[in-house]
PyMOL Python script that loads the backbone (N, CA, C, O; Angstrom):
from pymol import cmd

cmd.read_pdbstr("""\
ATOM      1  N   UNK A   1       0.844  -1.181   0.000  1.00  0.00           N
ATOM      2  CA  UNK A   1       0.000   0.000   0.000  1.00  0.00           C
ATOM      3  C   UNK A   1       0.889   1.244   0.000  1.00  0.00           C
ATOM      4  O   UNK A   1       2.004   1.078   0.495  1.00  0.00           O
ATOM      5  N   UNK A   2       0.668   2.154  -0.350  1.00  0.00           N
ATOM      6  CA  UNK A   2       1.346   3.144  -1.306  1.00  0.00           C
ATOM      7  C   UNK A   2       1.146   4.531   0.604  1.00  0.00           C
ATOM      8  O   UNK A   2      -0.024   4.848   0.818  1.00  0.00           O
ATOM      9  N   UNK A   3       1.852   4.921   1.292  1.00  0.00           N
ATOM     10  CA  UNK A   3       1.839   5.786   2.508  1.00  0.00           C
ATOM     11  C   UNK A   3       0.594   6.521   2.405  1.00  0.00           C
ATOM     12  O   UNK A   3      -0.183   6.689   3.345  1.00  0.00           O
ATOM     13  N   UNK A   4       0.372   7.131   0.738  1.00  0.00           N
ATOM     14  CA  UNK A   4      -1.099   8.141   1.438  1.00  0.00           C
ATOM     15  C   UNK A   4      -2.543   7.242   1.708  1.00  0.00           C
ATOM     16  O   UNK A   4      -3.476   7.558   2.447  1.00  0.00           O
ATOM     17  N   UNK A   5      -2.389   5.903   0.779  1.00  0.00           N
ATOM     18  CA  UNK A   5      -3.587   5.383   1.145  1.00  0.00           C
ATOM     19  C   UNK A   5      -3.686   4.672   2.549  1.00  0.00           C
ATOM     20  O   UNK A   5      -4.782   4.520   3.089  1.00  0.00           O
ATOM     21  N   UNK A   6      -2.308   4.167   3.225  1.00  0.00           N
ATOM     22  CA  UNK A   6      -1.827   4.202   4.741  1.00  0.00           C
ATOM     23  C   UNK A   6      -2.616   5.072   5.579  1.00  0.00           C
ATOM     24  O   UNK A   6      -3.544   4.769   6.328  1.00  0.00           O
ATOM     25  N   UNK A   7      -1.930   6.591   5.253  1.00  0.00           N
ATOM     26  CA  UNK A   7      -2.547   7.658   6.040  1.00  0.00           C
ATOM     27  C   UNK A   7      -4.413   7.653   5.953  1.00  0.00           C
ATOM     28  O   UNK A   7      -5.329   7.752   6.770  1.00  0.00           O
ATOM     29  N   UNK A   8      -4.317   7.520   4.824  1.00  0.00           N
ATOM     30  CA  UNK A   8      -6.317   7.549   4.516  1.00  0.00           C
ATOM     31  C   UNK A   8      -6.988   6.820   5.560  1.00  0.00           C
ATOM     32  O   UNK A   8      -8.132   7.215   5.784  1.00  0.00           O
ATOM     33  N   UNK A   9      -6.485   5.652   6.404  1.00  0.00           N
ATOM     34  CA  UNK A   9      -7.044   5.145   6.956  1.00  0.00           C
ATOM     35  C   UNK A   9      -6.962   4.284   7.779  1.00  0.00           C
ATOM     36  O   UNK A   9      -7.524   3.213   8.008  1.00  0.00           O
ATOM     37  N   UNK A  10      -5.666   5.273   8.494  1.00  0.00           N
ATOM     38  CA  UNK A  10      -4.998   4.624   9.793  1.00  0.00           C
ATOM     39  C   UNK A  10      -5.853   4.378  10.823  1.00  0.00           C
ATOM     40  O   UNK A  10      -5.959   3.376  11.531  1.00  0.00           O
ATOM     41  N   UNK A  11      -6.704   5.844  10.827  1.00  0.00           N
ATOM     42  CA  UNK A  11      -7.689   5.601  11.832  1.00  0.00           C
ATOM     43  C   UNK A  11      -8.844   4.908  11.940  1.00  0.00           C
ATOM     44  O   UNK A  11      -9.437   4.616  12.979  1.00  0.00           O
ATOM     45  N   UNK A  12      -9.135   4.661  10.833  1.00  0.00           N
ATOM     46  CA  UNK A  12     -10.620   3.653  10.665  1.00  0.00           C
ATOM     47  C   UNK A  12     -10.426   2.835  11.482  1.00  0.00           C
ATOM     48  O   UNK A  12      -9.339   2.270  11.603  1.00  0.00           O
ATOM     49  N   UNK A  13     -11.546   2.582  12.282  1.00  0.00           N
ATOM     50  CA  UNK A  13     -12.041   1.474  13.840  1.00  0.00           C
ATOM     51  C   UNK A  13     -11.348   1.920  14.666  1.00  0.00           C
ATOM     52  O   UNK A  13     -11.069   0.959  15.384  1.00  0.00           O
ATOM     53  N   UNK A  14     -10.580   3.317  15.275  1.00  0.00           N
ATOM     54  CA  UNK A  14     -10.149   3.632  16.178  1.00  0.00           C
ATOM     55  C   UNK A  14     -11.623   3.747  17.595  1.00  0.00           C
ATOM     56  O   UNK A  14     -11.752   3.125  18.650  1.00  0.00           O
ATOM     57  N   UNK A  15     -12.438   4.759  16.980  1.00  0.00           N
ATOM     58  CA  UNK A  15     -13.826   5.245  17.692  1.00  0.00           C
ATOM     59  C   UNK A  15     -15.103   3.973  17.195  1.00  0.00           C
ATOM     60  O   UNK A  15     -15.538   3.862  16.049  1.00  0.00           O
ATOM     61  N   UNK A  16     -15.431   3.293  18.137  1.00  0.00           N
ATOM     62  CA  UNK A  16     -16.754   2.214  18.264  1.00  0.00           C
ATOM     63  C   UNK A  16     -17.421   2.652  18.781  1.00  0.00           C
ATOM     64  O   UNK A  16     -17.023   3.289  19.755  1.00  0.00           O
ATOM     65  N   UNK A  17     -19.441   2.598  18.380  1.00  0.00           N
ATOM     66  CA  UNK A  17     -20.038   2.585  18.825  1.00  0.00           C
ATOM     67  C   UNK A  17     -20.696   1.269  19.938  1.00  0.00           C
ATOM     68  O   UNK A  17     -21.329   1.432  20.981  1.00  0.00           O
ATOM     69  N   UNK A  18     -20.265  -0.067  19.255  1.00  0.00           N
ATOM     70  CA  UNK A  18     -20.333  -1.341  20.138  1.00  0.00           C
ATOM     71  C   UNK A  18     -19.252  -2.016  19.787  1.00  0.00           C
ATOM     72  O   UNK A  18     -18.362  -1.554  19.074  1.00  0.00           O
ATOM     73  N   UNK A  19     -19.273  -3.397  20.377  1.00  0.00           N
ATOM     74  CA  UNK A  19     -17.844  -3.915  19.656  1.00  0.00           C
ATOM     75  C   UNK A  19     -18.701  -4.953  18.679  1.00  0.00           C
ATOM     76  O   UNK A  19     -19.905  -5.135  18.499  1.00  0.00           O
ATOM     77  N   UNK A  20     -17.449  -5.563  18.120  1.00  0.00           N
ATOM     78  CA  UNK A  20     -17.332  -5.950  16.582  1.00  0.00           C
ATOM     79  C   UNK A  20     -18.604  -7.078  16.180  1.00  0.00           C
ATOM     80  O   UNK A  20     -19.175  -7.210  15.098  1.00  0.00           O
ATOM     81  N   UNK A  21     -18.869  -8.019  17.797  1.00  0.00           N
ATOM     82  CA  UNK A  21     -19.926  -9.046  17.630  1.00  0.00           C
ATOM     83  C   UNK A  21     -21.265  -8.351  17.546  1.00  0.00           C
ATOM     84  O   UNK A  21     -22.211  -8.817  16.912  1.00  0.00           O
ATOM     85  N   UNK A  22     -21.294  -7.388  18.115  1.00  0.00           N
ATOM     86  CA  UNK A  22     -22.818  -6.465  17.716  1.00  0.00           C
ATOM     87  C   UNK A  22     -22.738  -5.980  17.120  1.00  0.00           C
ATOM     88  O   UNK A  22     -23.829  -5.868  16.561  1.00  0.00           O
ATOM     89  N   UNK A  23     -21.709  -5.181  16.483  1.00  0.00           N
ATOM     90  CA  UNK A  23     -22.145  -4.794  14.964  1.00  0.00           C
ATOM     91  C   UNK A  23     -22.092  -5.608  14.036  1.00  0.00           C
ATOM     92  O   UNK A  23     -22.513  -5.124  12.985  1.00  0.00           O
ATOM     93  N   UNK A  24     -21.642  -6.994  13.939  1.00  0.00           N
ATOM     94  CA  UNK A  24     -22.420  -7.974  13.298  1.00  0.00           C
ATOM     95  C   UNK A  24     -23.404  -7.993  13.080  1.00  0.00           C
ATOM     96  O   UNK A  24     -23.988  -7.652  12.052  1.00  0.00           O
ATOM     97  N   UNK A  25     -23.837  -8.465  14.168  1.00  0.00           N
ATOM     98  CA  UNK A  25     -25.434  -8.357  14.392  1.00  0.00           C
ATOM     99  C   UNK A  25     -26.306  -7.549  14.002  1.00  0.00           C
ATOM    100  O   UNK A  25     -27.444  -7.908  13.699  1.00  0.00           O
ATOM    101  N   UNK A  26     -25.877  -6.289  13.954  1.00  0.00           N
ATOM    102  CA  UNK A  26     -26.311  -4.948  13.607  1.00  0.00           C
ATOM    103  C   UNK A  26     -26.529  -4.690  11.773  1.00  0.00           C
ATOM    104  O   UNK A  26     -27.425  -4.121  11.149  1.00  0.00           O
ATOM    105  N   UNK A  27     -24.988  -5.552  11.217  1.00  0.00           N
ATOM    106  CA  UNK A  27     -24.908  -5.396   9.995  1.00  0.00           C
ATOM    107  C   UNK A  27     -25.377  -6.175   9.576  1.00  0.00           C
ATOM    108  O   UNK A  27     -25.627  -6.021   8.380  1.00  0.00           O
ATOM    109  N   UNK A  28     -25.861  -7.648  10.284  1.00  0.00           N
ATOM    110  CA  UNK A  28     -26.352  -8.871   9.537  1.00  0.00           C
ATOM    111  C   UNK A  28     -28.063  -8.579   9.471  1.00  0.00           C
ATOM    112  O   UNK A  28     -28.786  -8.950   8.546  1.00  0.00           O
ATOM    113  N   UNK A  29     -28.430  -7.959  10.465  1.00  0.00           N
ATOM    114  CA  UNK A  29     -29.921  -7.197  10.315  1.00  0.00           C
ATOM    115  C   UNK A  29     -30.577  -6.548   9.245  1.00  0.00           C
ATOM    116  O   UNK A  29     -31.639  -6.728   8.648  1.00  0.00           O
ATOM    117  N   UNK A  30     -29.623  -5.723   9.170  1.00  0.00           N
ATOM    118  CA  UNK A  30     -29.634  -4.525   8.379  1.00  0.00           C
ATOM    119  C   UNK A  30     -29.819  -5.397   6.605  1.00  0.00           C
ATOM    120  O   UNK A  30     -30.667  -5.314   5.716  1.00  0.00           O
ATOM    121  N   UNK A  31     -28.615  -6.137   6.762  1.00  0.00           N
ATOM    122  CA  UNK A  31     -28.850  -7.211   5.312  1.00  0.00           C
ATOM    123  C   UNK A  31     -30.121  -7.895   5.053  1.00  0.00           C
ATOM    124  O   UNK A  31     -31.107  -7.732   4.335  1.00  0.00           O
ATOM    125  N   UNK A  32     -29.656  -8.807   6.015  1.00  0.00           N
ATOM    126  CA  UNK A  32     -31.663  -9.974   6.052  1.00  0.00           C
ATOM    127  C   UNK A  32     -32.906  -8.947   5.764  1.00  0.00           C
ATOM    128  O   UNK A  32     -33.767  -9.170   4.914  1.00  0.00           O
ATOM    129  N   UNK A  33     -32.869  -7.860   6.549  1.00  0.00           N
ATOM    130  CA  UNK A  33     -34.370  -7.262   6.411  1.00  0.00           C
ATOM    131  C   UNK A  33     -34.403  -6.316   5.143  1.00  0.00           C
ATOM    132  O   UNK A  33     -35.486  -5.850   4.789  1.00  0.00           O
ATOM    133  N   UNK A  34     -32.905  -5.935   4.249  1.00  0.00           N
ATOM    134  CA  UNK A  34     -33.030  -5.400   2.925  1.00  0.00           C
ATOM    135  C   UNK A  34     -33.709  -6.604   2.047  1.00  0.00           C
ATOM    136  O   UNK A  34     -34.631  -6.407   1.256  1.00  0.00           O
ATOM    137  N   UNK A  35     -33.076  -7.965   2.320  1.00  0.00           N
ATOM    138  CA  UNK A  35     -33.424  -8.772   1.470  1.00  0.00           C
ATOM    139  C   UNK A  35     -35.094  -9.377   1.505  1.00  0.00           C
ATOM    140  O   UNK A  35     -35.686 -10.059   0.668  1.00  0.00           O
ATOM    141  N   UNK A  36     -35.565  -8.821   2.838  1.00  0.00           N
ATOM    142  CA  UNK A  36     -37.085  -9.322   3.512  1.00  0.00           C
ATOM    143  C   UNK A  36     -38.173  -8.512   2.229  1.00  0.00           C
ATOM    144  O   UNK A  36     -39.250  -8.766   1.690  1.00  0.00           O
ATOM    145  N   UNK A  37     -37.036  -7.331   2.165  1.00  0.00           N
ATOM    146  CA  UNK A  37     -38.143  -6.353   1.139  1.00  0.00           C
ATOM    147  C   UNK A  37     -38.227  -6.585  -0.557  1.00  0.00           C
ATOM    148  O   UNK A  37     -38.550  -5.890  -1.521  1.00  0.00           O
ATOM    149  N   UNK A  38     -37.919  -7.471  -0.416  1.00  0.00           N
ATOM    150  CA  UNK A  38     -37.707  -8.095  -2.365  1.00  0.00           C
ATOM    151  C   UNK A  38     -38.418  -9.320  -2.432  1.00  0.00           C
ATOM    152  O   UNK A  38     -38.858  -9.646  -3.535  1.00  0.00           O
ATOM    153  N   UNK A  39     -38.630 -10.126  -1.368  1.00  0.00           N
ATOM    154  CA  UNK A  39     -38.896 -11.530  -1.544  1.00  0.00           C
ATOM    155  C   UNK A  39     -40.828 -11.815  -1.977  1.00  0.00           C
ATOM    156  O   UNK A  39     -41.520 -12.744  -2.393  1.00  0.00           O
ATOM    157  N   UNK A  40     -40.970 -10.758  -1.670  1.00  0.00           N
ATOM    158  CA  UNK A  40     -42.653 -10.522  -2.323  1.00  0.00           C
ATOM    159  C   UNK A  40     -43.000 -10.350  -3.973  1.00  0.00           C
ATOM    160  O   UNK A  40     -43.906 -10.667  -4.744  1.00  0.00           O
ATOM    161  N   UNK A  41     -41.514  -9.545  -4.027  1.00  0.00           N
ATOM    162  CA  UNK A  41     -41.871  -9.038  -5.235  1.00  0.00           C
ATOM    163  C   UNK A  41     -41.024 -10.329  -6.319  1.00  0.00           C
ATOM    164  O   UNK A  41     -41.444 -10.591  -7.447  1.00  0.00           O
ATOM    165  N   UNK A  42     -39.683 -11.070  -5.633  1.00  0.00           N
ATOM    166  CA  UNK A  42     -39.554 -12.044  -6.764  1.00  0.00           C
ATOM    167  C   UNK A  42     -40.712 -12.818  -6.602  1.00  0.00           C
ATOM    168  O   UNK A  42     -40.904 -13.361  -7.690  1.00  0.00           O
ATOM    169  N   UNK A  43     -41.574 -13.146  -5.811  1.00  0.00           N
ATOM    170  CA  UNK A  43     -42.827 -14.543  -6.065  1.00  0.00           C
ATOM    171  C   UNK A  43     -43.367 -13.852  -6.983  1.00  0.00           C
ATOM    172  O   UNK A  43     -43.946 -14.417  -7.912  1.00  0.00           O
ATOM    173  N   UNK A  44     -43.270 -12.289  -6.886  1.00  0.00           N
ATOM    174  CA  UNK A  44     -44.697 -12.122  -7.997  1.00  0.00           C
ATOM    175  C   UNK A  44     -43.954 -11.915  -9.232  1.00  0.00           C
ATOM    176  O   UNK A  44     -44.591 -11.618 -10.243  1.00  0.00           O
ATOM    177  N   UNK A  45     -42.612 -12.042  -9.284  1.00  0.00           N
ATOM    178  CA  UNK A  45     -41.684 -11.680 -10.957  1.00  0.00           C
ATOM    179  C   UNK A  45     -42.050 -13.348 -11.599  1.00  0.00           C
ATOM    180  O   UNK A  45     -42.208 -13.696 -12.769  1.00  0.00           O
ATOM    181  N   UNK A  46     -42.090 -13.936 -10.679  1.00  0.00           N
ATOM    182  CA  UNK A  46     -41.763 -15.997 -10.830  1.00  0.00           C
ATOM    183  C   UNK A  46     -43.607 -16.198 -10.707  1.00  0.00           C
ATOM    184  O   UNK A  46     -43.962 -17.229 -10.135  1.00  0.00           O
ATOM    185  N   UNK A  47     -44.613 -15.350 -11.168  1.00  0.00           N
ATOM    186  CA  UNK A  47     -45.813 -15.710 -11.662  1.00  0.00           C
ATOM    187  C   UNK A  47     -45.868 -16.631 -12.783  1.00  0.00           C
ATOM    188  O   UNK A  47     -44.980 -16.519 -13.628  1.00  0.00           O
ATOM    189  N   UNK A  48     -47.013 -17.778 -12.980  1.00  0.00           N
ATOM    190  CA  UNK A  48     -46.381 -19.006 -13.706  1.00  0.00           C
ATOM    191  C   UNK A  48     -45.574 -20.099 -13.918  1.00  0.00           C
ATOM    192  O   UNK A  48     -45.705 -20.978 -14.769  1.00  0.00           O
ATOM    193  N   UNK A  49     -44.450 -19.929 -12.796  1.00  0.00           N
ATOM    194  CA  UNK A  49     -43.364 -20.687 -12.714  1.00  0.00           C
ATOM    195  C   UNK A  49     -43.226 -21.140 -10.899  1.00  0.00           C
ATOM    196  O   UNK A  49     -42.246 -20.972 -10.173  1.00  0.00           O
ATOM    197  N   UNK A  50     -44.562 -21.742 -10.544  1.00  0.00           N
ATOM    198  CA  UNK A  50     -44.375 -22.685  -9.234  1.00  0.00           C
ATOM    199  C   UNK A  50     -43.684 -22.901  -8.841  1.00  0.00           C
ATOM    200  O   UNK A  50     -43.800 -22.541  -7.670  1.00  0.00           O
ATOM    201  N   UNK A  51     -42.225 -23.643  -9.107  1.00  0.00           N
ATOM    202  CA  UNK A  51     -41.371 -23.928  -8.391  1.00  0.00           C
ATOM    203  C   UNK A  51     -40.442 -23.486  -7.743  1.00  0.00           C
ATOM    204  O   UNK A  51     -39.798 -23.813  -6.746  1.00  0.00           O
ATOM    205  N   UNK A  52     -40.489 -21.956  -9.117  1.00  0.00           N
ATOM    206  CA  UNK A  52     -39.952 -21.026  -8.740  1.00  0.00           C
ATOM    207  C   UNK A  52     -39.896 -19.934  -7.430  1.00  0.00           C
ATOM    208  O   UNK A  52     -38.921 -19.611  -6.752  1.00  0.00           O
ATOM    209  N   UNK A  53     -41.655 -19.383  -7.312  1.00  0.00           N
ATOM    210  CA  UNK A  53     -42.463 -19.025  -6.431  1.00  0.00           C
ATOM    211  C   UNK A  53     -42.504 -19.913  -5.183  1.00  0.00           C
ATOM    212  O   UNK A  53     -42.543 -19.437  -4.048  1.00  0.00           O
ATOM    213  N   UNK A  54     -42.492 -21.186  -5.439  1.00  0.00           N
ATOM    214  CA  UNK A  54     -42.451 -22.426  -3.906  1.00  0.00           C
ATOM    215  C   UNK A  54     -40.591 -21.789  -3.442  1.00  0.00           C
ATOM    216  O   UNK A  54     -40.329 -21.904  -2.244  1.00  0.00           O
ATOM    217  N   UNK A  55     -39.912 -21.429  -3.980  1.00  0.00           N
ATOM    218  CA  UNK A  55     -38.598 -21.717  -3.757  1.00  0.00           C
ATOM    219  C   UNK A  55     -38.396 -20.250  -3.020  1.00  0.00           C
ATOM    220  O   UNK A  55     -37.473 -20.275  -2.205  1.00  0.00           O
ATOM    221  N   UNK A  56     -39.238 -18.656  -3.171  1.00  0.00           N
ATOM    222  CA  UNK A  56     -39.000 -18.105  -3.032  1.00  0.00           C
ATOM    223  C   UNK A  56     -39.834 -18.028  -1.656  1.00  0.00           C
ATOM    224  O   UNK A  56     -39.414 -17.425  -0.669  1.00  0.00           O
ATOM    225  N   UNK A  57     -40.871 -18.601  -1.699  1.00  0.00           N
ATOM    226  CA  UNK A  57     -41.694 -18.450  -0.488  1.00  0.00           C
ATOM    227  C   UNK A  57     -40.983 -19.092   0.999  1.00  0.00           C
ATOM    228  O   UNK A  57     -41.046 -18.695   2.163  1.00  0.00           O
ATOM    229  N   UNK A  58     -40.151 -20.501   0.226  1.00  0.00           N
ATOM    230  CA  UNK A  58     -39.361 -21.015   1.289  1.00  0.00           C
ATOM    231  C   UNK A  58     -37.731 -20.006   1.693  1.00  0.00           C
ATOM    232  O   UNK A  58     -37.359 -20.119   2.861  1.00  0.00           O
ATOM    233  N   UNK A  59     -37.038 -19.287   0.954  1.00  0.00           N
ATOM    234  CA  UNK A  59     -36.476 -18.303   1.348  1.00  0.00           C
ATOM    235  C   UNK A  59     -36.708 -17.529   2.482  1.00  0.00           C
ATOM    236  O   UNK A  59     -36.044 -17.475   3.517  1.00  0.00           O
ATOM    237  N   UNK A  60     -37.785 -16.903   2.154  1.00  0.00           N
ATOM    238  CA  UNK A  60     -38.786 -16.047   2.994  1.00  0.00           C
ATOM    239  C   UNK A  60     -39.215 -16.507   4.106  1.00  0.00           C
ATOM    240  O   UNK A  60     -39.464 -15.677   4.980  1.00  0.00           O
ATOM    241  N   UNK A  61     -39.406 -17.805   4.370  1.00  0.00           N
ATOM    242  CA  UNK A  61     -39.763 -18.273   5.455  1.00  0.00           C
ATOM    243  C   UNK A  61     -38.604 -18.599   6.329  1.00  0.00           C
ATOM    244  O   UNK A  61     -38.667 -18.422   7.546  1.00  0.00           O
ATOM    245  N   UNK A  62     -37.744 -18.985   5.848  1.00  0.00           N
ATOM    246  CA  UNK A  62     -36.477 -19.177   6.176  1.00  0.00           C
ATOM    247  C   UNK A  62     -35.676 -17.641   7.372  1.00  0.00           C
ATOM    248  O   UNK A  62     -35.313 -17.582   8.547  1.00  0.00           O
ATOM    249  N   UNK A  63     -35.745 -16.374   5.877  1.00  0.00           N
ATOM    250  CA  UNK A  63     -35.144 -15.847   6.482  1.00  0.00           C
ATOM    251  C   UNK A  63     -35.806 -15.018   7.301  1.00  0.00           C
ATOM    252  O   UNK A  63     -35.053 -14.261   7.913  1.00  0.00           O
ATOM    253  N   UNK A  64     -37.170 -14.866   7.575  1.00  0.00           N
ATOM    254  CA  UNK A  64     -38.431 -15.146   8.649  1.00  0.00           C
ATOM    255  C   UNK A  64     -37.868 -15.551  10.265  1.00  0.00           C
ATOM    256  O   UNK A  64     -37.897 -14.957  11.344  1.00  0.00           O
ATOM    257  N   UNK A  65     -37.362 -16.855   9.812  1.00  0.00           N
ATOM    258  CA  UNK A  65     -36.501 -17.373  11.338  1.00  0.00           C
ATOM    259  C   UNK A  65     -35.660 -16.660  11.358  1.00  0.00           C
ATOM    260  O   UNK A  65     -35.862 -15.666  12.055  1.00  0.00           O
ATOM    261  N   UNK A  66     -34.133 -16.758  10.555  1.00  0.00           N
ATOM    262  CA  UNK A  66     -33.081 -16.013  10.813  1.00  0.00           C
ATOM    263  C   UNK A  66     -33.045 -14.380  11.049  1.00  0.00           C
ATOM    264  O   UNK A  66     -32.103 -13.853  11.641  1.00  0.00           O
ATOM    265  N   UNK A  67     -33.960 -13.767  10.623  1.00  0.00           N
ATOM    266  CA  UNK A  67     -34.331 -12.525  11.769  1.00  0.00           C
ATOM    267  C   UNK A  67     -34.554 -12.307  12.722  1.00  0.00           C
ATOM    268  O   UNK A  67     -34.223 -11.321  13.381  1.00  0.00           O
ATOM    269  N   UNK A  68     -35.352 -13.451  13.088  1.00  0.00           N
ATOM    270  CA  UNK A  68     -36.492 -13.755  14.677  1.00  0.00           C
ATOM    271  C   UNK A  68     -35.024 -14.195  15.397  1.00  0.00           C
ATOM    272  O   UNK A  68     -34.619 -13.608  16.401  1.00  0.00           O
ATOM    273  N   UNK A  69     -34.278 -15.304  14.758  1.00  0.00           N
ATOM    274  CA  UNK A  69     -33.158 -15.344  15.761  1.00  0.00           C
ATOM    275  C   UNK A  69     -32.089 -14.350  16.281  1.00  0.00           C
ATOM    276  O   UNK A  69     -31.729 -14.200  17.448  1.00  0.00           O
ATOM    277  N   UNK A  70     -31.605 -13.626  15.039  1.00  0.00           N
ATOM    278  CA  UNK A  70     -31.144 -12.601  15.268  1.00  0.00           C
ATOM    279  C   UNK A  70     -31.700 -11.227  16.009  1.00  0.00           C
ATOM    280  O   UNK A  70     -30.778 -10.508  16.394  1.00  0.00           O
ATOM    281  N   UNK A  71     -32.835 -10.799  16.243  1.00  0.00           N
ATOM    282  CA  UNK A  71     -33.503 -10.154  17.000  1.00  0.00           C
ATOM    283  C   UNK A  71     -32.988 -10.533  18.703  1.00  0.00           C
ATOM    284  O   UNK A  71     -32.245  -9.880  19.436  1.00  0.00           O
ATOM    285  N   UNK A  72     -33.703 -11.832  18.961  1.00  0.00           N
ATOM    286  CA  UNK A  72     -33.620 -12.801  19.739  1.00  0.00           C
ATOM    287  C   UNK A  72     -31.552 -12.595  20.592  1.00  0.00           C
ATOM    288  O   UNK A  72     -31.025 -12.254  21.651  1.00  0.00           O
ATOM    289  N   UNK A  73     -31.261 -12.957  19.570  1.00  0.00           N
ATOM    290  CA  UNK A  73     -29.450 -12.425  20.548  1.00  0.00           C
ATOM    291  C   UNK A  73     -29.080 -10.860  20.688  1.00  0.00           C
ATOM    292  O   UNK A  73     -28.359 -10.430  21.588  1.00  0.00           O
ATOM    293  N   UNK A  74     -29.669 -10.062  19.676  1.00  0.00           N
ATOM    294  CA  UNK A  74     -29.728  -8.827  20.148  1.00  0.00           C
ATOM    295  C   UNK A  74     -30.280  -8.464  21.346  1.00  0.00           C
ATOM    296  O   UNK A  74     -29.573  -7.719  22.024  1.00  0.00           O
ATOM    297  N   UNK A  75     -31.361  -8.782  21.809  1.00  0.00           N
ATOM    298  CA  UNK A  75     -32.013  -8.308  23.293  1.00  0.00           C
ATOM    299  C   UNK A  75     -31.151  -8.821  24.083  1.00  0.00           C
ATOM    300  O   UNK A  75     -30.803  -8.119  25.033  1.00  0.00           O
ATOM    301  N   UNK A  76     -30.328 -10.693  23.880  1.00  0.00           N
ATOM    302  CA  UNK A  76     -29.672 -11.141  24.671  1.00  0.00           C
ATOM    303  C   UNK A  76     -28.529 -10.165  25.533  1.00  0.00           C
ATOM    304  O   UNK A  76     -28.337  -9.881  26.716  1.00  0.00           O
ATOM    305  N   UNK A  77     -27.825  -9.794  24.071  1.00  0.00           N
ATOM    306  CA  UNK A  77     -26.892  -8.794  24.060  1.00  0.00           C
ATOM    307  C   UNK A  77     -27.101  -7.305  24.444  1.00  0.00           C
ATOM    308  O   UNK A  77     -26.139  -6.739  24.962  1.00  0.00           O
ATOM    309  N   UNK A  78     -28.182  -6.644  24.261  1.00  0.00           N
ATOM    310  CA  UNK A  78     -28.398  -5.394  25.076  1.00  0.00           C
ATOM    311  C   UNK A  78     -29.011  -5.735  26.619  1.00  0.00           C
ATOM    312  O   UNK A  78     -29.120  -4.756  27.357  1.00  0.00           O
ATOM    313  N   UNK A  79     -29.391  -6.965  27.122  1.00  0.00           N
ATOM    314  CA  UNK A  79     -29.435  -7.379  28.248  1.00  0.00           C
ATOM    315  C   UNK A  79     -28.114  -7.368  29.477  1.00  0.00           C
ATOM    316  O   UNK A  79     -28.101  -6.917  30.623  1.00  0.00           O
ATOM    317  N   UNK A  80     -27.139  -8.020  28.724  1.00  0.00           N
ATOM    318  CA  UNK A  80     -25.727  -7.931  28.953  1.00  0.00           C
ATOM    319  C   UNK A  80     -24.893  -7.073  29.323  1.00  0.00           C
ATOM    320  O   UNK A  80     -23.883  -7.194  30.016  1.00  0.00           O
ATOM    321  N   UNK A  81     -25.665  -5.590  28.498  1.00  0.00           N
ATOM    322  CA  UNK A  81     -24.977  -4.282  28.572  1.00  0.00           C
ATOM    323  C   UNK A  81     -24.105  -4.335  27.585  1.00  0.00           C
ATOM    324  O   UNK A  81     -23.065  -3.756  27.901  1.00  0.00           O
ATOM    325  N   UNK A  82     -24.086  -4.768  26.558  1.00  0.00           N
ATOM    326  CA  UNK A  82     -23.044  -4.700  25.475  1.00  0.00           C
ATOM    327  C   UNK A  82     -22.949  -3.862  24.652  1.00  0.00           C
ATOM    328  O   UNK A  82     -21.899  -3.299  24.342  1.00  0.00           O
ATOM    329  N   UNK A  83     -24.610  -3.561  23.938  1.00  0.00           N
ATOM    330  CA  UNK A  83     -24.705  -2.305  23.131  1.00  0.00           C
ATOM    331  C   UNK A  83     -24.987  -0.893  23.684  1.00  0.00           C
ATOM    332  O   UNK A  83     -25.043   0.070  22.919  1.00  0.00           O
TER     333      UNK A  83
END
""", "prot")
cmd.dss("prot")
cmd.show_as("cartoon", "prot")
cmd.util.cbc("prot")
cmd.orient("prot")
């Protein structure tokens, strides 16, 4: 790496708002529930094509849980005092 792009960003992750396992959590949220907002609209792009629509509905249900779980260790974790 070339010193000024060094300098550019020596400091990046000096200042945290939580540490690194909750903002996981934080960032893995943030993902799942972008992807929560599309999964309506591919069943209805995959009109005609069942298996397609069965495949998207099971996604959705899927990542249905993996929110609920992730929710679920977040409270764990602001219980804790972490965030």
């Amino acid at each position: 790496m070339t010193l000024a792009k060094e300098t550019k960003y020596e400091h990046i992750g000096e200042t945290r708002g939580c540490q690194d396992h909750d903002h996981d959590l934080v960032h893995e949220m943030s993902r799942r529930l972008d992807a929560m907002w599309r999964y309506d609209q591919y069943i209805a792009n995959a009109d005609g094509h069942s298996e397609l629509q069965d495949f998207w509905r099971e996604v959705k249900s899927q990542e249905t849980g993996n929110i609920q779980k992730i929710k679920e260790l977040m409270q764990q974790e602001i219980e804790k005092g972490c965030f």
